[in-house]
C-alpha positions in Angstrom: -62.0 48.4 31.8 -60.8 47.9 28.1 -60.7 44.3 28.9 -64.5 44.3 30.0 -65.8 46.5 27.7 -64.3 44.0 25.3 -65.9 41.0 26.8 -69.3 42.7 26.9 -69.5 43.6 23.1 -69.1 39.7 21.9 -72.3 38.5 20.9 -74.3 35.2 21.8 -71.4 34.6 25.4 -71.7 31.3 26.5 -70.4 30.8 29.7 -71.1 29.1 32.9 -71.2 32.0 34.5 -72.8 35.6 33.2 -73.6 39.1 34.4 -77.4 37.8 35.2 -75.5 35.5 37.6 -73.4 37.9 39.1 -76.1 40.3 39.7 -78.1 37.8 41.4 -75.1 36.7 43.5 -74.1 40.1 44.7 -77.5 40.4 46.4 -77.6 37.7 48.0 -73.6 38.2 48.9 -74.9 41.3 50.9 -77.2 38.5 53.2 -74.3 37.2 54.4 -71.2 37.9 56.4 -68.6 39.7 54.9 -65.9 37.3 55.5 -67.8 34.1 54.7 -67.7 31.7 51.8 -70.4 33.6 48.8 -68.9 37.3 49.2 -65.3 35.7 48.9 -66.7 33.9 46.1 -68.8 36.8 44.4 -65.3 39.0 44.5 -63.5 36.7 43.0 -65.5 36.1 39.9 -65.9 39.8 39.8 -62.5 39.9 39.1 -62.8 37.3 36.9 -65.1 39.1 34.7 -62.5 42.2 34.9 -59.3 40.3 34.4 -59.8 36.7 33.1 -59.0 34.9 36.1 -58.0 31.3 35.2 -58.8 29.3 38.2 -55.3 28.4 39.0 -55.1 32.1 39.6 -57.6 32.4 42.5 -59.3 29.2 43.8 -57.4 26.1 45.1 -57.9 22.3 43.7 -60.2 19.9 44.8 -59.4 19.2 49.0 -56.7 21.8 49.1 -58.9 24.1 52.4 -56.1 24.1 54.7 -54.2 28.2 54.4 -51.1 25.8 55.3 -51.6 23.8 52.2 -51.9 26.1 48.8 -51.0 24.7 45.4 -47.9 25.3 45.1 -46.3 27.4 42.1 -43.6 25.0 40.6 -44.2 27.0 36.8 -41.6 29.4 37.8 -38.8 29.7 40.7 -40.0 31.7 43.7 -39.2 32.3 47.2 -43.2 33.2 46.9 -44.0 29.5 45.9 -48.4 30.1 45.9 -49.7 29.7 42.8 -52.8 31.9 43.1 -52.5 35.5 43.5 -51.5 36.6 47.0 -52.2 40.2 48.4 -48.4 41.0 47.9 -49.1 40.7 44.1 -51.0 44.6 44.7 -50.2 47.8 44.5 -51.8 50.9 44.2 -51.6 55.1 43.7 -53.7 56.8 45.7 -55.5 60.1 44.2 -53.0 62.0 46.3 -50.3 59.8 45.1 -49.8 57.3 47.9 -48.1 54.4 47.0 -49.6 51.4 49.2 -49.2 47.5 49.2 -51.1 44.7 49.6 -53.1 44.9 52.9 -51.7 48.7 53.5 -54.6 49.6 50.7 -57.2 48.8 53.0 -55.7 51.9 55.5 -57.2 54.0 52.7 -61.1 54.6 51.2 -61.6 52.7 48.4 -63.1 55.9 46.7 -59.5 57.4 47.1 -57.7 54.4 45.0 -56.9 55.8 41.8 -54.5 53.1 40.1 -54.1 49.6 41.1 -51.6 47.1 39.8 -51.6 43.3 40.1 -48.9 40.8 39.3 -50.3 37.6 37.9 -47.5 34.9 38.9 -47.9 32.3 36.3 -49.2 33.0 32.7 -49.9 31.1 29.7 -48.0 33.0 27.4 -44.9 32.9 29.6 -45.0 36.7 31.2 -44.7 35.4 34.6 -44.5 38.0 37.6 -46.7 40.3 34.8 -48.2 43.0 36.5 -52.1 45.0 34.8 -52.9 48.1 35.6 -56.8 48.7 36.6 -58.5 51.7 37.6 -62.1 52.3 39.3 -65.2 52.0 37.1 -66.9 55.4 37.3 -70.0 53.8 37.7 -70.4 52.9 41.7 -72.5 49.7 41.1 -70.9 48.8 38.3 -68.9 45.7 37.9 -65.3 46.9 38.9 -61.6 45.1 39.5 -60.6 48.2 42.0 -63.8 47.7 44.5 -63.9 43.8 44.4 -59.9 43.7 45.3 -60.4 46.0 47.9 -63.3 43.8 49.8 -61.0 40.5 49.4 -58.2 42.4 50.9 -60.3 43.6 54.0 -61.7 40.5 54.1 -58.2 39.3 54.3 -56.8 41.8 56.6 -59.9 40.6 59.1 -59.2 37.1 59.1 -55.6 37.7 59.7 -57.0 39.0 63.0 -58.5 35.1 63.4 -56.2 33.2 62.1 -51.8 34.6 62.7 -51.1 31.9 59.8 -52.3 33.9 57.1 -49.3 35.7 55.4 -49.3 38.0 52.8 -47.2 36.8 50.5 -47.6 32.8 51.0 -51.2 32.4 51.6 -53.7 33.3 48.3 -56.0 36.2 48.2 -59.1 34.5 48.3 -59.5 33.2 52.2 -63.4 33.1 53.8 -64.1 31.6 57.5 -65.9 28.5 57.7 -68.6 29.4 60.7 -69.2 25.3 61.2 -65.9 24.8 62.7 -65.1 28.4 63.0 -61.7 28.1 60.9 -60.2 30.2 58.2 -59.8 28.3 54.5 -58.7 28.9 50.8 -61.4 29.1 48.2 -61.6 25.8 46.1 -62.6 24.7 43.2 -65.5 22.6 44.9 -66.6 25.7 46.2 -66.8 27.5 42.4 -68.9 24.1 41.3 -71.0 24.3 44.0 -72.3 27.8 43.6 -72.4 28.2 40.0 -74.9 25.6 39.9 -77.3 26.6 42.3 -76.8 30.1 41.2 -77.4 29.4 37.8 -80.4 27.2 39.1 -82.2 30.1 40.8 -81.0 33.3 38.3 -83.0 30.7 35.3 -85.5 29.7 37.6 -84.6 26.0 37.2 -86.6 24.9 40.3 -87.6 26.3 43.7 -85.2 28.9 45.1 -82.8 28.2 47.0 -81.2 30.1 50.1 -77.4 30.5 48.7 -76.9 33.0 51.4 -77.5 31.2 54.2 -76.0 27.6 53.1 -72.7 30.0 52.0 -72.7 31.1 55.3 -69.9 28.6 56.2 
């Protein structure tokens, strides 16, 4: 939360994507299926907004959809080899002291998480393997690291039911099912372009709305 509350007190942001955004997107995330394209998108710039995400550390480049095909990490040596964040990379304390792993958090509430950790693989400043601690904003509907991990990993855990390829330490967090031709794929930066603009285009009123939920659908 230090990191937010530091990010929220510089004046005059510009970005290409702000809290107006993300409010706008978490409404319309709620339209659509849990495990499709804008929730898996809305969690992942929520933790963005917690953590500065860098895309390499959640979303795929241009082409790379296939959960067989992830960039790879070549940064650092690991048996891991992903480059984005996998579900391995967390951990978590339960308020009565559990310690769970990657896809084991989502066996618990997420209102009894009380500590989660998350390794960030490849780093700018050379602390590879790095893990940051976040806890859960006290405010239910407020923008929250804890919450938005939580939804990607049970949207993971569900998809793992679809799709026996999806491994937790060698296929990235951030996985939504493609309803057209009903197959699992990674989150990719074409994906990010794609809905910034039209959600920027409809949060400034730039011209006539447009239905992100349902063309996110897939």
């Amino acid at each position: 939360m230090k990191d937010l509350r530091s990010y929220e007190l510089v004046p005059n942001r510009r970005e290409p994507y702000d809290l107006n955004m993300h409010s706008l997107g978490r409404t319309l995330a709620l339209l659509s299926d849990s495990k499709a394209l804008l929730p898996a998108l809305i969690d992942g710039f929520e933790q963005g907004l917690c953590a500065g995400y860098r895309l390499s550390e959640w979303a795929q480049p241009i082409g790379k959809l296939s959960i067989d095909r992830p960039q790879l990490n070549h940064v650092v040596s690991s048996p891991l080899r992903t480059r984005t964040i996998g579900p391995c990379d967390m951990r978590c304390v339960t308020r009565s002291g559990a310690h769970l792993i990657g896809v084991q958090i989502t066996s618990v509430t997420v209102v009894s998480l009380a500590k989660v950790w998350v390794k960030f693989r490849t780093q700018k400043n050379g602390q590879h393997g790095e893990e940051k601690l976040f806890v859960p904003n006290p405010d239910p509907n407020g923008i929250c690291m804890v919450a938005s991990l939580y939804r990607a990993l049970t949207r993971f855990a569900k998809l793992r039911l679809m799709d026996g390829r999806l491994h937790e330490e060698r296929t990235p967090l951030s996985v939504h099912h493609h309803s057209s031709t009903n197959a699992v794929r990674l989150v990719t930066t074409t994906d990010i372009e794609w809905f910034m603009q039209r959600l920027a285009a409809q949060a400034y009123h730039l011209h006539a709305p447009l239905h992100l939920a349902n063309e996110a659908g897939g």
